[in-house]
C-alpha positions in Angstrom: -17.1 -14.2 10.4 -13.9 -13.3 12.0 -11.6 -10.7 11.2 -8.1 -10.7 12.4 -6.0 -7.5 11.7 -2.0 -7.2 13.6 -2.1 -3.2 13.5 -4.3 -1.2 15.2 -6.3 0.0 11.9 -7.4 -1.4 8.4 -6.7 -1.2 5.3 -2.7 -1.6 5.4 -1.0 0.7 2.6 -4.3 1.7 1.8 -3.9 4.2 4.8 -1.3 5.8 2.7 -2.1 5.5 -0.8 -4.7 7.7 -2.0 -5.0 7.1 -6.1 -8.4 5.8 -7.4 -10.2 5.7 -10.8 -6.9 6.7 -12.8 -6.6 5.2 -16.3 -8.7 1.5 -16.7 -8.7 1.5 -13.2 -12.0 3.1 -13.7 -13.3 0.5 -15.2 -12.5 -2.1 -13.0 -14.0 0.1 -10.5 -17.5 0.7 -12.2 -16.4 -3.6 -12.5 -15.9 -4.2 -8.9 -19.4 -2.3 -8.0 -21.2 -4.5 -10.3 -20.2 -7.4 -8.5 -21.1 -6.4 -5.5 -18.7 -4.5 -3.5 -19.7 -1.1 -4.4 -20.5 -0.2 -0.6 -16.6 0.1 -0.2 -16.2 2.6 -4.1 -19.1 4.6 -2.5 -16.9 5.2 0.9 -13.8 6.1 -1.0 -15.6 8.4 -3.4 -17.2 10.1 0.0 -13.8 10.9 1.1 -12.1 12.0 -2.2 -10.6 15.3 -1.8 -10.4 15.7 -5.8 -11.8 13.8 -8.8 -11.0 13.7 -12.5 -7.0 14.8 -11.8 -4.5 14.3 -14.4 -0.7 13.9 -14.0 2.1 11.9 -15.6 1.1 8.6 -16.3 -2.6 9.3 -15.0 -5.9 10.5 -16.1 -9.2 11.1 -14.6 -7.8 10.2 -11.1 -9.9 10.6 -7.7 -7.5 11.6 -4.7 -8.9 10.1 -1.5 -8.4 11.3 1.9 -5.9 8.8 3.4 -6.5 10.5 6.9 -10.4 9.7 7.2 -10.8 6.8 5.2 -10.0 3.8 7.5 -12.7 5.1 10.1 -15.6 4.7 7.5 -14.6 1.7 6.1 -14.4 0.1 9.2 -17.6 0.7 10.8 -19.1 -0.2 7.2 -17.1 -3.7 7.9 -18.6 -3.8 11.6 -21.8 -3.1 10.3 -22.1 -6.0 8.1 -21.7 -8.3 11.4 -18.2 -8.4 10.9 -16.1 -9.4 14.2 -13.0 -7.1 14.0 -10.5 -8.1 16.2 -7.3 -5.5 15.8 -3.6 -5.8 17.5 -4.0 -9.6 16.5 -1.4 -10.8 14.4 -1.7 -14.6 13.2 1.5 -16.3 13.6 0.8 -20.2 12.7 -1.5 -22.5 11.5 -2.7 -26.0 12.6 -3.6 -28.2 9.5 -4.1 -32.1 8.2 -3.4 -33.2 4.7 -4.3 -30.3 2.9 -7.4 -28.6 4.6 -6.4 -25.9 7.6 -7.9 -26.5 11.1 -7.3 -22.7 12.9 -4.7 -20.3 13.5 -2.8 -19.3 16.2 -2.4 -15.8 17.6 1.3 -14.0 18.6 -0.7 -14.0 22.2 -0.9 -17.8 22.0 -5.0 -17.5 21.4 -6.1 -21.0 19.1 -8.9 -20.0 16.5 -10.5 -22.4 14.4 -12.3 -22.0 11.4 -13.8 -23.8 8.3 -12.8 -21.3 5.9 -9.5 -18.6 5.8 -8.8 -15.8 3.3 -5.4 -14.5 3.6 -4.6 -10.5 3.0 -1.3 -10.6 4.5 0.2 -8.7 1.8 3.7 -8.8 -0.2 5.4 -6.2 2.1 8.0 -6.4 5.3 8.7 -7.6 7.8 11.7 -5.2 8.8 14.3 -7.7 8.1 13.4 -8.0 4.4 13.7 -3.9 4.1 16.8 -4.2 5.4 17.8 -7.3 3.0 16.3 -6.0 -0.1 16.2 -2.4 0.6 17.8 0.7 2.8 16.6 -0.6 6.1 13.1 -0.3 7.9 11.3 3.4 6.5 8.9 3.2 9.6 6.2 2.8 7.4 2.3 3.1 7.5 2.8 -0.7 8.9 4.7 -0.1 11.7 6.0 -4.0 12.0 8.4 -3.0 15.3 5.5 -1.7 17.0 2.8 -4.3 15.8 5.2 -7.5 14.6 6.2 -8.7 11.7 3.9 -10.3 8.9 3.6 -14.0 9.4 2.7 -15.7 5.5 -0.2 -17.9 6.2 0.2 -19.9 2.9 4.1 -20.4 3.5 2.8 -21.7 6.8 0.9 -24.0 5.2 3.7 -25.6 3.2 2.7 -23.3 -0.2 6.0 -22.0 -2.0 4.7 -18.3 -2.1 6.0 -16.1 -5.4 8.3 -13.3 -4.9 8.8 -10.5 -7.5 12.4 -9.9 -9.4 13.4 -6.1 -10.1 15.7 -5.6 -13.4 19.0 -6.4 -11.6 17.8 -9.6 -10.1 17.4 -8.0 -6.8 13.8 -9.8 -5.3 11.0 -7.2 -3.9 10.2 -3.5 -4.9 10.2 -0.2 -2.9 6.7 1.5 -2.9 6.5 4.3 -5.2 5.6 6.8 -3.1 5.5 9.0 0.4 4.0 11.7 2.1 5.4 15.2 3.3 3.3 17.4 5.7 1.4 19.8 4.0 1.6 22.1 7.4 5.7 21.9 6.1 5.3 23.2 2.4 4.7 27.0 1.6 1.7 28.7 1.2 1.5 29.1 -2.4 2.0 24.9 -2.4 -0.7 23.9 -0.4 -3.4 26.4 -1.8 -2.3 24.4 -5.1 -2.6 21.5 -3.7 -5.8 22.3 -2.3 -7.7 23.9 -5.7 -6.1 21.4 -7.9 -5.0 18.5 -6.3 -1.3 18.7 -8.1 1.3 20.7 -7.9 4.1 19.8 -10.5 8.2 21.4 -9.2 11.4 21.0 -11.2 13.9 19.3 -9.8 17.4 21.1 -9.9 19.6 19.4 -13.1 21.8 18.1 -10.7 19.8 15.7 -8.5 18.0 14.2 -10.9 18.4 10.4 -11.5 16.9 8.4 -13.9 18.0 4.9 -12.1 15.8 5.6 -9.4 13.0 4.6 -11.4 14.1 1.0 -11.7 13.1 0.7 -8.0 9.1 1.4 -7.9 6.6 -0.9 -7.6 4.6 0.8 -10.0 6.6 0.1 -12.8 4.2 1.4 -15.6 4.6 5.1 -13.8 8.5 4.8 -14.1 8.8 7.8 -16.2 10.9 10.4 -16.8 8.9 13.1 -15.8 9.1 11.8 -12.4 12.7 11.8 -12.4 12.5 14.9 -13.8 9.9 16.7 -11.4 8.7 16.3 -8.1 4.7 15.6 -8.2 2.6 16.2 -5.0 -0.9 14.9 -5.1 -3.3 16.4 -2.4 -4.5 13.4 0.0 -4.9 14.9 3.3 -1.0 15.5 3.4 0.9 15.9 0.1 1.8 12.8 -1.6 5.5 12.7 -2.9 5.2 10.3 -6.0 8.7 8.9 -5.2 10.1 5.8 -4.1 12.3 8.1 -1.5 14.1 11.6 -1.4 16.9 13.0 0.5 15.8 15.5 2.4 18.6 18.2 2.6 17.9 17.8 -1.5 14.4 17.9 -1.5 14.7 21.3 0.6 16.8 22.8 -2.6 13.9 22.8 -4.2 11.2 26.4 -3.9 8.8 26.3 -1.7 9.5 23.0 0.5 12.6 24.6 2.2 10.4 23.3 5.7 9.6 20.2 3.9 9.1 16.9 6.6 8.1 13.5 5.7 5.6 11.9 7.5 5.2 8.8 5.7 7.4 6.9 5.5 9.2 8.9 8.5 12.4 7.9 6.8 10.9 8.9 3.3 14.4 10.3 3.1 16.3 7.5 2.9 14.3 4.5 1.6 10.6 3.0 1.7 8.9 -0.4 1.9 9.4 -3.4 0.0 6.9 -4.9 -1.6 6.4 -8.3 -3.8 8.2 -10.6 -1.1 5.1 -12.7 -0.9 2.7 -14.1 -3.3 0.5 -17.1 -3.0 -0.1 -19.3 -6.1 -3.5 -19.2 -6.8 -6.3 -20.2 -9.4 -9.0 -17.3 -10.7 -11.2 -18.4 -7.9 -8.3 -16.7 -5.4 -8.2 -20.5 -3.8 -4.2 -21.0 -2.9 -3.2 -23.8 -4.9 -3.0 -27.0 -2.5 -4.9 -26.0 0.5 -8.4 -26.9 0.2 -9.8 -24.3 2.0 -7.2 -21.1 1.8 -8.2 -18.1 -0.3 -6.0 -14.9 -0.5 -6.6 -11.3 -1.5 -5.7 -8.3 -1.9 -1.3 -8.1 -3.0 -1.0 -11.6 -1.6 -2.7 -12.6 -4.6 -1.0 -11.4 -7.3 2.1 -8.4 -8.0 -0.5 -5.5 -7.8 0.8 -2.4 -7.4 -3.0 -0.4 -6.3 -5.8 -0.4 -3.9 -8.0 -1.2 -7.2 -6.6 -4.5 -7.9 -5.9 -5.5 -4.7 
């Protein structure tokens, strides 16, 4: 079994997320073990930094680590026999009728294969960001350094699905960055640290309500996080916001030093999401290639590492 990743780490936007176990997503956890993959729930427990936190919209959440996750989950990967084969980004495929022959690499390598599972995701490349959203946020995905995502089942002739926000406007940002913990105050991080949270009022005056209409994780739009600025402790302190300016976000006590670190322009937009979905049946075959599979946000408008 080959595995064929374009960056130079797993995981994706799992590098950045961090949320696990909130709400029924603790079930389908406790599910997803059960049937079979609970080698990968036992790594992310291992790294959580906090367990059983509650915050707007969430309860019972475990806060993993995003800075020490991807190491552990890919030697568990390697371990299993796994060929990992990283800065190789699939650009084409070569197929008859409806059955896929191989793919072809950006560095013109041909790889064939009886059987392909796509996890090309839903979000970029840079010219979508700057279509559907405020530009490219140089995001955990880093397409100008590693190249843009290539949709295998698009490739293969497959209309692929795209998500509609309430104005019409197709694609979502990602609900959330990160800020430097090294850049908050003292009395911040020690928060952070002990519980996990750390809940700041935003001043009357910047708050806006028709941000929310933007985030992926359109069950989460609510008011409070209009309201307030929520940091979750991940390794760096995640800012459970689509984006904020950062001259405003410096207003506020205690992150007058406040720096984003992902995305690095977390102060003026974030990635968009939803741009690709492959039709698929429950058995996550594509519908109308005999022998293409997907996972992870290519198969479905997921908005967590749980689902995906």
């Amino acid at each position: 079994m080959e595995l064929f990743e374009k960056t130079d780490m797993l995981l994706g936007l799992g590098n950045v997320g961090g949320i696990m176990r909130n709400n029924g997503r603790f079930t389908a956890t406790e599910e997803i073990s059960a049937l079979g993959a609970g080698e990968l729930i036992k790594i992310i427990d291992k790294n959580s930094r906090h367990k059983n936190v509650d915050f707007p919209g969430h309860k019972h959440a475990s806060l993993y680590d995003v800075n020490k996750i991807e190491p552990d989950i890919h030697n568990y990967i390697k371990s299993l026999g796994i060929s990992i084969n990283l800065i190789k980004r699939v650009i084409d495929i070569k197929k008859h009728e409806n059955i896929i022959d191989g793919i072809y690499l950006s560095d013109g390598t041909y790889v064939s294969g009886d059987v392909f599972i796509e996890t090309t995701g839903s979000t970029g490349p840079m010219g979508n960001c700057l279509r559907y959203g405020n530009g490219c946020s140089m995001c955990i995905l880093r397409c100008p350094s590693f190249g843009p995502r290539v949709s295998i089942s698009s490739r293969a002739g497959v209309d692929d699905l795209q998500g509609e926000r309430d104005d019409g406007e197709l694609g979502a940002f990602s609900g959330s960055c990160k800020l430097s913990k090294d850049t908050l105050s003292d009395d911040i991080v020690q928060e952070l640290d002990e519980k996990g949270v750390v809940i700041l009022k935003i001043p009357e005056e910047d708050i806006n309500m028709d941000k929310l209409k933007l985030k992926v994780c359109q069950q989460y739009a609510l008011k409070e996080f209009a309201e307030n600025v929520v940091l979750l402790d991940t390794g760096h302190a995640k800012l459970m916001t689509t984006f904020y300016p950062l001259q405003k976000l410096r207003k506020i006590p205690g992150l007058e030093k406040a720096k984003f670190i992902d995305p690095y322009a977390g102060g003026k937009g974030n990635s968009i999401r939803y741009l690709s979905v492959a039709p698929r049946a429950d058995d996550m075959k594509v519908q109308g290639i005999d022998n293409l599979f997907c996972a992870g946000e290519k198969g479905g408008l997921f908005v967590g590492h749980t689902e995906a």
